[in-house]
KELOMAR-264315 format. One line per field, with one value per residue: residue number from 1; residue in three letters; x, y, z of N, C-alpha, C in turn. Coordinates in steps of 0.2 Angstrom, whole numbers. Example, Ala and Ser with C-alpha at 12.3 -4.5 7.8 and 13.67 -1.06 7.14 Angstrom:
BEGIN
i: [1/2]
aa: [ALA/SER]
neast: [66/64]
nnorth: [-28/-11]
nup: [39/35]
caeast: [62/68]
canorth: [-22/-5]
caup: [39/36]
ceast: [66/64]
cnorth: [-16/0]
cup: [39/39]
END
This chain:
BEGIN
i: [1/2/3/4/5/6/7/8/9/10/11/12/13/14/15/16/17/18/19/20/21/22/23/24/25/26/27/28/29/30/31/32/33/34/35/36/37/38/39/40/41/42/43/44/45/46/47/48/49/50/51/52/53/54/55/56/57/58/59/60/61/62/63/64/65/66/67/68/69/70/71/72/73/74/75/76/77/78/79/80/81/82/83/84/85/86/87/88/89/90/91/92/93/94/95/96/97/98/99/100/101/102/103/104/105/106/107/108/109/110/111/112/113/114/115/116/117/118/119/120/121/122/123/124/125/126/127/128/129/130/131/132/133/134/135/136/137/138/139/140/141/142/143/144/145/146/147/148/149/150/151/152/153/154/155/156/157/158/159/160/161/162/163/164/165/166/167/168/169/170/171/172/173/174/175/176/177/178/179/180/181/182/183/184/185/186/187/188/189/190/191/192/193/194/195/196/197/198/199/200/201/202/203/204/205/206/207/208/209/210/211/212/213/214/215/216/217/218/219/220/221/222/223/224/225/226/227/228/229/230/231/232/233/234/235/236/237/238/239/240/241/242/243/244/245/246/247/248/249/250/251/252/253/254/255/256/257/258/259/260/261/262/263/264/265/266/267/268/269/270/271/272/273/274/275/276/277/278/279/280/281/282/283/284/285/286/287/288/289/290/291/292/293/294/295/296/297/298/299/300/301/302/303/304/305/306/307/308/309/310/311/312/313/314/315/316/317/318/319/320/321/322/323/324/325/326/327/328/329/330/331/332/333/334/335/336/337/338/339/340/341/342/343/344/345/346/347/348/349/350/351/352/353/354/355/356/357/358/359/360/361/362/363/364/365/366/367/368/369/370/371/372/373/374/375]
aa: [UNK/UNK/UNK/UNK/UNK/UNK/UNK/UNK/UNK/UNK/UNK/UNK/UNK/UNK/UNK/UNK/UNK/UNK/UNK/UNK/UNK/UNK/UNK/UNK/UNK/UNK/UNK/UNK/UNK/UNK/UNK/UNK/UNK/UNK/UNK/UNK/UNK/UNK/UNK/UNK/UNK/UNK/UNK/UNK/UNK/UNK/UNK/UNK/UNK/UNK/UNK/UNK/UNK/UNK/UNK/UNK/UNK/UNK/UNK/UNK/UNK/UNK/UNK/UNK/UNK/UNK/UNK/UNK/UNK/UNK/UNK/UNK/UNK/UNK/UNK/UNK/UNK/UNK/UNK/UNK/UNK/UNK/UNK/UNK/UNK/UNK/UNK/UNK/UNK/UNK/UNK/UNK/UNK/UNK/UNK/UNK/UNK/UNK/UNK/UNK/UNK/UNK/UNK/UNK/UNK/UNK/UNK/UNK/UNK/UNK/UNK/UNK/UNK/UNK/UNK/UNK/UNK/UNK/UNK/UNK/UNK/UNK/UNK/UNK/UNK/UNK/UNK/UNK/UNK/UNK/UNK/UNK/UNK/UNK/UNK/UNK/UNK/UNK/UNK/UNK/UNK/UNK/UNK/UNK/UNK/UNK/UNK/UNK/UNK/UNK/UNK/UNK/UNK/UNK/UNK/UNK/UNK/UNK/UNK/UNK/UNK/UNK/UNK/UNK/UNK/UNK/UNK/UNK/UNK/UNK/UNK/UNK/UNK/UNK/UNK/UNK/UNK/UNK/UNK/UNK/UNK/UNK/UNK/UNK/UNK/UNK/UNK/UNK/UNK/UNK/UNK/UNK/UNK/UNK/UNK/UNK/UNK/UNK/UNK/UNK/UNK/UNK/UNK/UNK/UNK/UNK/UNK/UNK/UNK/UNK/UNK/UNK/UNK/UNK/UNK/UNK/UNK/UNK/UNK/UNK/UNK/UNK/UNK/UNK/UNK/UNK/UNK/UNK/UNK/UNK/UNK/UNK/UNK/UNK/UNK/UNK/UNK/UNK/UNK/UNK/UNK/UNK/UNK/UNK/UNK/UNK/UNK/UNK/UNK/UNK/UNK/UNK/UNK/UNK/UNK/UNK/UNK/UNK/UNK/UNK/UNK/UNK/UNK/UNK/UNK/UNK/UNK/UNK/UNK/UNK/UNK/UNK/UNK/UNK/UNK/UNK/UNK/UNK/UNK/UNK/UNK/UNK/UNK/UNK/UNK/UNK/UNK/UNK/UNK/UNK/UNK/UNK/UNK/UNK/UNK/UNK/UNK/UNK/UNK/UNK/UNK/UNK/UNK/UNK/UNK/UNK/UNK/UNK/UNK/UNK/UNK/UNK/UNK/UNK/UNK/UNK/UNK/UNK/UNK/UNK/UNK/UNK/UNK/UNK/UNK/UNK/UNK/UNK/UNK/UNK/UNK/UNK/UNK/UNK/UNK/UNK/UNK/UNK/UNK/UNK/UNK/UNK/UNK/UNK/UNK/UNK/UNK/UNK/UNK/UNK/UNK/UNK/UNK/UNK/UNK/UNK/UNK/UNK/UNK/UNK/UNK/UNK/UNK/UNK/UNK/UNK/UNK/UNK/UNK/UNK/UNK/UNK/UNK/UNK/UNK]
neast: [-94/-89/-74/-74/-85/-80/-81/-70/-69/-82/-86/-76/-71/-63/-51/-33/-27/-27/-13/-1/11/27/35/36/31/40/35/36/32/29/24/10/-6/-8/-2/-14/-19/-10/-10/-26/-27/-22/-30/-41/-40/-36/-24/-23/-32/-27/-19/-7/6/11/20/19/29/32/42/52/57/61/73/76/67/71/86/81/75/84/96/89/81/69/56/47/40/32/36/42/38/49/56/64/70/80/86/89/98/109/111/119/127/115/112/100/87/75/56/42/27/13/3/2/-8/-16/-12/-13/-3/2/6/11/13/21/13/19/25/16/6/16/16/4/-15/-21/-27/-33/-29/-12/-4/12/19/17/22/35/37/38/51/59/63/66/76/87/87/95/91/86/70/65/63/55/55/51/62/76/74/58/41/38/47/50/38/39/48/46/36/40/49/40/38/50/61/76/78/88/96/89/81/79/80/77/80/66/61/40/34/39/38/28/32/47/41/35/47/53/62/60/51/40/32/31/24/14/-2/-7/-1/2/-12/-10/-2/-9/-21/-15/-13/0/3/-3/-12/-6/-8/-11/-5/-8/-13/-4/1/-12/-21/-7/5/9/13/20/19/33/43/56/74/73/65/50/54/57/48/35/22/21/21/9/-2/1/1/-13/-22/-19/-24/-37/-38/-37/-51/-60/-57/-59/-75/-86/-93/-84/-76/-75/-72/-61/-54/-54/-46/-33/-32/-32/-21/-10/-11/-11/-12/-16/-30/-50/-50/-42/-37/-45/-47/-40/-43/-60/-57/-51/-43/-39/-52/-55/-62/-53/-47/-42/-41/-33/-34/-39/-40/-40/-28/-18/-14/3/14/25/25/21/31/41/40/46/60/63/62/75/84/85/87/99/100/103/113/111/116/114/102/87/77/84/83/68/64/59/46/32/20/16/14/5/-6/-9/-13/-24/-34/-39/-44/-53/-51/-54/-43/-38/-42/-35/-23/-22/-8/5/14/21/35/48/58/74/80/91/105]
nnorth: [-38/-39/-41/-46/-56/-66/-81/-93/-106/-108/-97/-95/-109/-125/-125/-127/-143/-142/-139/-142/-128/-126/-115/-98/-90/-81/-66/-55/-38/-24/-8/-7/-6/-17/-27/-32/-47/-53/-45/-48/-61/-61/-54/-57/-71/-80/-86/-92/-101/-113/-117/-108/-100/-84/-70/-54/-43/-25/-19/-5/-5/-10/-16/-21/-31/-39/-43/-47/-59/-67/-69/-74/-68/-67/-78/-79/-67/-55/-52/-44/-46/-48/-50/-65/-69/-61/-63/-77/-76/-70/-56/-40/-42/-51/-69/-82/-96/-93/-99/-97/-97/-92/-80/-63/-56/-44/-31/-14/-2/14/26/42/59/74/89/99/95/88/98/102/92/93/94/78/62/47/32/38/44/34/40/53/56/55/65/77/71/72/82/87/81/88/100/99/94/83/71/64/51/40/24/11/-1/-10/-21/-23/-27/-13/-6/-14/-14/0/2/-4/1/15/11/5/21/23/28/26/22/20/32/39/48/50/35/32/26/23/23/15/20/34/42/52/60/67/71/82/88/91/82/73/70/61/47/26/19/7/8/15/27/33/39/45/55/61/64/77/87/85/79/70/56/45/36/17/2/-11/-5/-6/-18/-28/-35/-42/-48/-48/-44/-57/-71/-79/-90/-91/-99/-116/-117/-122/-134/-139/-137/-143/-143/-129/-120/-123/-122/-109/-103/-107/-100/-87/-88/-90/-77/-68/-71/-67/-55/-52/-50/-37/-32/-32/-21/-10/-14/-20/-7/-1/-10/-8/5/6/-2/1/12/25/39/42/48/37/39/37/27/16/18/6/-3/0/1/13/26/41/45/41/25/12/2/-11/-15/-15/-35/-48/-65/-73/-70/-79/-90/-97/-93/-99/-95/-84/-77/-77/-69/-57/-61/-61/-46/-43/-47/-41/-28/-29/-34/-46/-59/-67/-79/-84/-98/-102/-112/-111/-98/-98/-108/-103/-102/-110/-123/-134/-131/-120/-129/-140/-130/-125/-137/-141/-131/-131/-124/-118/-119/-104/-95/-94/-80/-63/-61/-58/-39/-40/-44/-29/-23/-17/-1/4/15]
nup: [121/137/145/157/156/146/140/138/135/130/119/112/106/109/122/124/132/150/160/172/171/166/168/167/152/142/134/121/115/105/105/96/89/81/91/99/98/108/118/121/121/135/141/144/148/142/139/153/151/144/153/154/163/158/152/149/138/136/124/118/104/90/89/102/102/93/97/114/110/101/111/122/133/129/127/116/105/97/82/67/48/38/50/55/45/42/54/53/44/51/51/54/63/72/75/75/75/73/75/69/72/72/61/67/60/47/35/41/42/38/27/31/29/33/34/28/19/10/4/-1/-13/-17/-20/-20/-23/-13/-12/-13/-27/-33/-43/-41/-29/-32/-40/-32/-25/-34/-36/-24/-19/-30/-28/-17/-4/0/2/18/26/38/44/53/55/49/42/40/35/31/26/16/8/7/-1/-13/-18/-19/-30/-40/-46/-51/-44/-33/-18/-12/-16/-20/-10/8/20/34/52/64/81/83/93/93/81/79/84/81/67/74/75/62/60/51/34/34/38/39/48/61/65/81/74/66/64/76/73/64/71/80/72/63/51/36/31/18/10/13/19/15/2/-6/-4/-5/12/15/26/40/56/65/77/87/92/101/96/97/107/104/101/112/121/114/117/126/114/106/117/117/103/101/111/105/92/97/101/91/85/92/91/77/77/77/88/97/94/104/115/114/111/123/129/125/125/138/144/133/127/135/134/122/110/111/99/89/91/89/73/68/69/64/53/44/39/43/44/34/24/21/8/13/26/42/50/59/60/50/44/52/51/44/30/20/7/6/14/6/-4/6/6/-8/-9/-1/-7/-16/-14/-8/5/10/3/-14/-11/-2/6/2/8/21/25/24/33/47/45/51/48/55/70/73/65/74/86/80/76/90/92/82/72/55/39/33/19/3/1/-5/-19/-20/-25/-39/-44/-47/-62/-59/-51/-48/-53]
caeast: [-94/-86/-70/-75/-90/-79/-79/-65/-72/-88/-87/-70/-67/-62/-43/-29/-28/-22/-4/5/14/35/39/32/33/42/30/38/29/30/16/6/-13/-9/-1/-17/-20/-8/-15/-33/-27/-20/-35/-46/-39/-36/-17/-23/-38/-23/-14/0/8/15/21/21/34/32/48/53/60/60/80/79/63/77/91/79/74/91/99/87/78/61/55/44/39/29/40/41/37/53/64/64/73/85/90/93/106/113/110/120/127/113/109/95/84/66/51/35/20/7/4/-2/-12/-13/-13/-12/3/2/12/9/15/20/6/22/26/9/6/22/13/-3/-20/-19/-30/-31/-22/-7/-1/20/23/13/27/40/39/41/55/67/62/68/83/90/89/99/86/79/65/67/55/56/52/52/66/78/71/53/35/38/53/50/34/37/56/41/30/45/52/36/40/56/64/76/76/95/100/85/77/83/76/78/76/62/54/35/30/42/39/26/38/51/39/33/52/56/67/59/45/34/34/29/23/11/-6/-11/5/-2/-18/-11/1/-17/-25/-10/-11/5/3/-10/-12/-5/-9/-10/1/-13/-14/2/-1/-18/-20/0/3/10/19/20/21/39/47/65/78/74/59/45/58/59/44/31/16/17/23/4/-6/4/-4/-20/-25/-18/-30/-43/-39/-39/-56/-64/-55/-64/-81/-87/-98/-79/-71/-74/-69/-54/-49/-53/-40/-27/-31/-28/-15/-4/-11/-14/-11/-21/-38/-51/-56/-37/-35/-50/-47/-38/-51/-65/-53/-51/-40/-41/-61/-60/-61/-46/-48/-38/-39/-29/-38/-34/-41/-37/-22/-14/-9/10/15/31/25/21/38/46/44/50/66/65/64/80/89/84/90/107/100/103/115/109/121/109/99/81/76/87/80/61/64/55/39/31/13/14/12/-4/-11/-10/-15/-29/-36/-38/-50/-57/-51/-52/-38/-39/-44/-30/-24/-21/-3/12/15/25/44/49/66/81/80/98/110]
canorth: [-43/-35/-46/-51/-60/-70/-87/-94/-113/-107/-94/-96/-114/-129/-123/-133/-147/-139/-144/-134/-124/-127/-108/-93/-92/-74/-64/-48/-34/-16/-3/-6/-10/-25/-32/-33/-51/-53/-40/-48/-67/-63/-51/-61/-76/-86/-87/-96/-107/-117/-119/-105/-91/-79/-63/-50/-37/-21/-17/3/-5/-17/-19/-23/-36/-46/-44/-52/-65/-71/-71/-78/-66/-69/-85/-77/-63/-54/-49/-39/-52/-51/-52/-72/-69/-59/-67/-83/-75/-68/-49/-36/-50/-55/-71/-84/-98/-94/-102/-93/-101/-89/-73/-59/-50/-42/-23/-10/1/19/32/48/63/79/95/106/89/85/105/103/89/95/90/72/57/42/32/44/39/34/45/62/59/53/71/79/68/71/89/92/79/90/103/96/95/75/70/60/46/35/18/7/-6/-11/-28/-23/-25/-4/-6/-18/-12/6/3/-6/7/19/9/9/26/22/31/22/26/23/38/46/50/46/32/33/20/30/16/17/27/43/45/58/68/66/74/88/93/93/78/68/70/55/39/23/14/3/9/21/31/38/42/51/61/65/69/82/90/85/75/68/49/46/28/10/-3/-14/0/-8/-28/-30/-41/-42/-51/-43/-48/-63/-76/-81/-95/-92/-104/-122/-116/-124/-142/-141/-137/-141/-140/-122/-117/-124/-120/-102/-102/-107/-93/-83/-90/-87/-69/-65/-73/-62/-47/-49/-49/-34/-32/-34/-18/-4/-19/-21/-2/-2/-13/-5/12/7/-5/2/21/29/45/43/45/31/39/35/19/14/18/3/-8/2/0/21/31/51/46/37/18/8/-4/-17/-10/-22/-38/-53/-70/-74/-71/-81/-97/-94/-93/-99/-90/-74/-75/-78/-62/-52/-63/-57/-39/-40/-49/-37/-21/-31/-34/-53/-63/-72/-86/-85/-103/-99/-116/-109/-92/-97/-111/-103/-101/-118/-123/-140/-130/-119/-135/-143/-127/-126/-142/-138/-124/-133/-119/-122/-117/-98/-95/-90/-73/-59/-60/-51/-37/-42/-40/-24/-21/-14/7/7/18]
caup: [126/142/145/163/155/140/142/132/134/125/110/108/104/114/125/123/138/154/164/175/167/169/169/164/147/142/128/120/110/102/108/93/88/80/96/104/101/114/127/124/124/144/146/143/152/137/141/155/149/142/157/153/164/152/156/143/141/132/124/116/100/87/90/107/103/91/104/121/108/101/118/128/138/129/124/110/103/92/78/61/46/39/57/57/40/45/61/51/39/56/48/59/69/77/73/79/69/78/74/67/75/69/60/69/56/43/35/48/44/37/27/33/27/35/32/22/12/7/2/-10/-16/-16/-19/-23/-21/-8/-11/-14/-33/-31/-47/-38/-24/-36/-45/-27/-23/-37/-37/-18/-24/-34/-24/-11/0/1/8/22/28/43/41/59/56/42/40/40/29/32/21/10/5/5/-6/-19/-20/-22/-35/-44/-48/-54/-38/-30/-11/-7/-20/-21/-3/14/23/42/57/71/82/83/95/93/75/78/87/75/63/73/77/58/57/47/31/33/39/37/53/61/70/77/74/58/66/79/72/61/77/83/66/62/45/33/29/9/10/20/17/11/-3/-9/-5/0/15/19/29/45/60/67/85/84/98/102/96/101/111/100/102/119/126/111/121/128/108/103/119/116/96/101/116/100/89/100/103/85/85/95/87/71/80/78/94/102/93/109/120/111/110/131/132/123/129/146/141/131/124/138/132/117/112/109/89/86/91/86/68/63/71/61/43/42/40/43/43/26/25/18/3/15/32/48/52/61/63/42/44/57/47/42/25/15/3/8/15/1/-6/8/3/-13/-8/2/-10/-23/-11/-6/12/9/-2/-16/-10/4/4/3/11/27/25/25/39/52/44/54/48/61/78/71/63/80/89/77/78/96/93/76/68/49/39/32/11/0/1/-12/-20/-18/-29/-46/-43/-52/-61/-54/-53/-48/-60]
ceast: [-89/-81/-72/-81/-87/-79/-77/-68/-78/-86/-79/-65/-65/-53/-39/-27/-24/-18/-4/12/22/38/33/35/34/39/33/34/32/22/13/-1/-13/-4/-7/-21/-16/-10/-23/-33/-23/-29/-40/-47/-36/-29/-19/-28/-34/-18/-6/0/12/13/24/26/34/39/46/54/61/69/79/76/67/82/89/79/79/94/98/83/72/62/51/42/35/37/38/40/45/61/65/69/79/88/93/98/110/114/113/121/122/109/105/90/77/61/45/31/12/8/-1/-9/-11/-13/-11/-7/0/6/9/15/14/16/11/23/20/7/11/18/8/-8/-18/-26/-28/-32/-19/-5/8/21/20/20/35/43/43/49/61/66/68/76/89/91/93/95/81/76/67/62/58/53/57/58/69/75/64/48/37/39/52/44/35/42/50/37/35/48/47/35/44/62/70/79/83/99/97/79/81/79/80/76/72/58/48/33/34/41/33/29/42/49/36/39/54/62/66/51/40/38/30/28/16/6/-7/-6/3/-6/-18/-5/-5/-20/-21/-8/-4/6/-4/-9/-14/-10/-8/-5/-3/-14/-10/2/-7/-18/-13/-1/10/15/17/21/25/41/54/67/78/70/53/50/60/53/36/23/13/18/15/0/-6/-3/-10/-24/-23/-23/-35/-44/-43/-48/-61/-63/-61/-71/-82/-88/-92/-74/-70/-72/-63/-51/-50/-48/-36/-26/-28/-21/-8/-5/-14/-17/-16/-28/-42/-52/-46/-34/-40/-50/-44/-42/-56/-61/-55/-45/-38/-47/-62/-60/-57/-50/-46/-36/-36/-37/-35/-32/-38/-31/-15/-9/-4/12/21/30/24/28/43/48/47/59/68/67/70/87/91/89/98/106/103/109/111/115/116/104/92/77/78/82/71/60/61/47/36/23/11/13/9/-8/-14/-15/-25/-35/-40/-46/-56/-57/-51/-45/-39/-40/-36/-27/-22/-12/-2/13/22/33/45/57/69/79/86/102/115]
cnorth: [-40/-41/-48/-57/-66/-76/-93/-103/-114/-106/-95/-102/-119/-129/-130/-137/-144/-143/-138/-131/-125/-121/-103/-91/-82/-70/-57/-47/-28/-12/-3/-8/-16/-30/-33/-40/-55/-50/-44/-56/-67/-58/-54/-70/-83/-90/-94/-102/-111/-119/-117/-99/-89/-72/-58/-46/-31/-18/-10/1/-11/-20/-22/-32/-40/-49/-50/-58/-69/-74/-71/-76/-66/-77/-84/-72/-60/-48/-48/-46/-54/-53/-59/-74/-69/-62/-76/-83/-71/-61/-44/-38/-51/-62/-79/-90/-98/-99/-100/-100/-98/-81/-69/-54/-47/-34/-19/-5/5/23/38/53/69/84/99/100/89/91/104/100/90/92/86/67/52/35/34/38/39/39/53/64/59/60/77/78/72/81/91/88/84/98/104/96/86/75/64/58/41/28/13/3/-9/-14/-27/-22/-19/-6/-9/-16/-4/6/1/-2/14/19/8/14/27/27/26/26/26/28/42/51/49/43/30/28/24/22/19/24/35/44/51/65/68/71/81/92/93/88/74/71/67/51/33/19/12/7/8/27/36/44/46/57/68/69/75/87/89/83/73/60/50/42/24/7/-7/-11/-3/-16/-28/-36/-44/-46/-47/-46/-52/-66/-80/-83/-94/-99/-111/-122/-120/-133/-143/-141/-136/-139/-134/-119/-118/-122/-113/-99/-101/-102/-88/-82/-87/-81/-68/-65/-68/-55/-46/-49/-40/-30/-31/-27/-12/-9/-17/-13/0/-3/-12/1/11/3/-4/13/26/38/49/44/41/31/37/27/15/15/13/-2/-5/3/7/22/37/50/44/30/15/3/-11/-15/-17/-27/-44/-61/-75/-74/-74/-89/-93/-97/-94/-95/-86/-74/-74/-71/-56/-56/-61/-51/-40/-43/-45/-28/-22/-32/-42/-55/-67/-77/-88/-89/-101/-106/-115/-102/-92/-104/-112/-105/-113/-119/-130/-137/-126/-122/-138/-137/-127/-131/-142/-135/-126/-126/-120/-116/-109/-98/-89/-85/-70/-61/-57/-47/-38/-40/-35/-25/-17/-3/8/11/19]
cup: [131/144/152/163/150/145/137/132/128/118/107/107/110/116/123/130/142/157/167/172/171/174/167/158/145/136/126/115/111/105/102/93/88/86/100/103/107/122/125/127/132/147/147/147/148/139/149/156/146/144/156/157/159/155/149/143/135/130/120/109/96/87/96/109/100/96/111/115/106/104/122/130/136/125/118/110/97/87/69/55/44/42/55/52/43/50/58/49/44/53/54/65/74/73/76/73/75/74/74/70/73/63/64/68/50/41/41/49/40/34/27/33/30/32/27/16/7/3/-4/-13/-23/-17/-21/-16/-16/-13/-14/-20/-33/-37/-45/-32/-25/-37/-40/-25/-25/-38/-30/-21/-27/-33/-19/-3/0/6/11/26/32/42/50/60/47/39/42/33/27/24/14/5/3/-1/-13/-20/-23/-29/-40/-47/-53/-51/-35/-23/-8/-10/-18/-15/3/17/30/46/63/74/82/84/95/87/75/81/83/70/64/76/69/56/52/42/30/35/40/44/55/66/77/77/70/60/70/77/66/66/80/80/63/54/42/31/20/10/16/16/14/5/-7/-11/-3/4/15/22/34/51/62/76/82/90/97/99/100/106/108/102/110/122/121/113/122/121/107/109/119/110/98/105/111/97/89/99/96/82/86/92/83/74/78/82/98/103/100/116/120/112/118/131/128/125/135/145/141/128/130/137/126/115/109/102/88/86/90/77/65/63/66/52/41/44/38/41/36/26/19/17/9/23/37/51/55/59/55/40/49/55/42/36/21/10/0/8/12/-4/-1/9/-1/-12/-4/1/-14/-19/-6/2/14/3/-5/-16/-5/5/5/7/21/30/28/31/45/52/45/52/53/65/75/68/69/83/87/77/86/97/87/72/60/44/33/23/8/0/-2/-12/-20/-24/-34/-44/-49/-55/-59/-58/-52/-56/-55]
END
């Protein structure tokens, strides 16, 4: 359905009641795939079938998306699942008590492996087994020579999930590898200058450093938790108490979008408006792969999805508390009451309501906490 025909009143539920809008409401994102139920809720009009200006802003980096949102200069954002954490316990002094309003998604992130990495490796099955990369691992180890894997943001699913998948091995990744910050979009460069041996980001990063021949896709992230739960719509500090209306009319043209994502009949819509958007450069079979749940032309067990995952989870987010309790990123003195605080299920009930949205079906558990690999 060609976005100048939607009609956000029809297929996609009844908007939330229009007002004039105070301000314009400040919206940050990452150049990722899974931000585009924000690029499709302004393309679409949805943003303003609920009587909101909103101005998106593409930031370079998931630091700078904490930063605007701590101290002001965005009113919300789409952030990492567990940033909301981290800004509570004030992590790297920056610290902020946001407020989750939605999840944006689920699955959708990549570990991709350079072509010499992958050759060490060598053949090997999809999803890539942790003890095949394990053997690599402690081999180059020990040579003096680790491999070195980017992963987007400290506090991020990346991290959490890839440290679990490592540790699964019985690796541990602050000894036994090097784990590097690359924001998104440079990690394929990164890996065709030889700085990095893989890494772990979110679509279509993977897919094009696949298209550039650069690397191979191991695994998804979904491989690891299926159905993850992924980033999130996150209200600045006291934004959701001061101004709850646009927090709920915000969710809802949210909502929506995701709605239409999972359509089917929407996906070469959807990858228009992100080619033009945000990938100009890229092309449509790359960015289309996460929408079509493939990766390198094969279809993921758990490939990125939306609409099912937008209801916000205590306790989903409770295990990426665990994991950054487990890797010293967090105190356990650190109240877990405080910690998971943000996650709000009152402004996506409301929102919901709204749209008659009903409420999403339980989703896969977290993987089993491992014991400790440190020596």
């Amino acid at each position: 359905m060609p976005s100048d025909t939607v009609d956000p009143e029809a297929p996609l539920g009844r908007p939330a009641r229009r007002r004039p809008a105070l301000r314009t409401l400040r919206l940050g994102f990452v150049q990722l795939t899974d931000a585009a139920p924000l690029l499709v809720a302004e393309e679409l009009g949805l943003f303003d079938a609920v009587g909101l200006r909103v101005a998106l802003s593409a930031e370079g980096a998931w630091a700078a998306i904490r930063d605007k949102l701590a101290f002001g200069a965005l009113d919300a954002a789409q952030l990492l699942g567990p940033m909301p954490i981290a800004l509570a316990a004030g992590l790297d002094g920056v610290g902020a008590q946001v407020t989750v309003g939605a999840g944006l998604g689920a699955n959708g992130n990549t570990l991709t492996l350079s072509r010499p990495l992958a050759a060490e490796i060598g053949r090997f099955p999809r999803p890539l087994p942790a003890q095949a990369f394990a053997a690599v691992a402690r081999r180059r180890a020990s040579q003096g020579r680790p491999v070195t894997l980017a992963i987007v943001f400290p506090y991020s699913s990346h991290n959490y999930l890839l440290r679990w998948w490592l540790a699964s091995a019985g690796l541990d990744p602050d000894r036994d590898l090097r784990l590097v910050v690359v924001p998104p979009p440079l990690c394929a460069q990164r890996l065709a200058d030889g700085a990095i041996d893989g890494f772990c980001a979110g679509e279509p990063w993977g897919s094009h450093a696949v298209e550039l021949g650069l690397g191979t896709i191991a695994l998804s992230s979904g491989d690891i938790w299926p159905n993850h739960p992924e980033k999130v719509l996150a209200f600045a500090a006291g934004y959701a108490l001061q101004d709850p209306e646009s927090a709920i009319a915000c969710t809802a043209a949210v909502i929506a979008a995701t709605r239409w994502l999972d359509e089917p009949e929407n996906r070469a819509e959807a990858v228009h408006i992100l080619q033009r958007r945000l990938f100009p450069a890229l092309g449509a079979a790359e960015i289309a792969a996460a929408f079509e749940g493939t990766a390198e032309g094969m279809l993921q067990a758990a490939p990125l999805y939306f609409r099912t995952a937008t209801l916000p989870r205590r306790d989903q987010a409770a295990w990426w508390l665990r994991q950054m309790r487990r890797w010293g990123h967090v105190p356990d003195s650190f109240a877990e009451a405080t910690a998971l605080a943000p996650w709000r299920q009152d402004i996506w009930r409301a929102a919901a309501a709204r749209l008659r949205e009903v409420e999403p079906p339980t989703p896969s558990p977290p993987p089993a906490d491992l014991p400790e690999t440190r020596r």
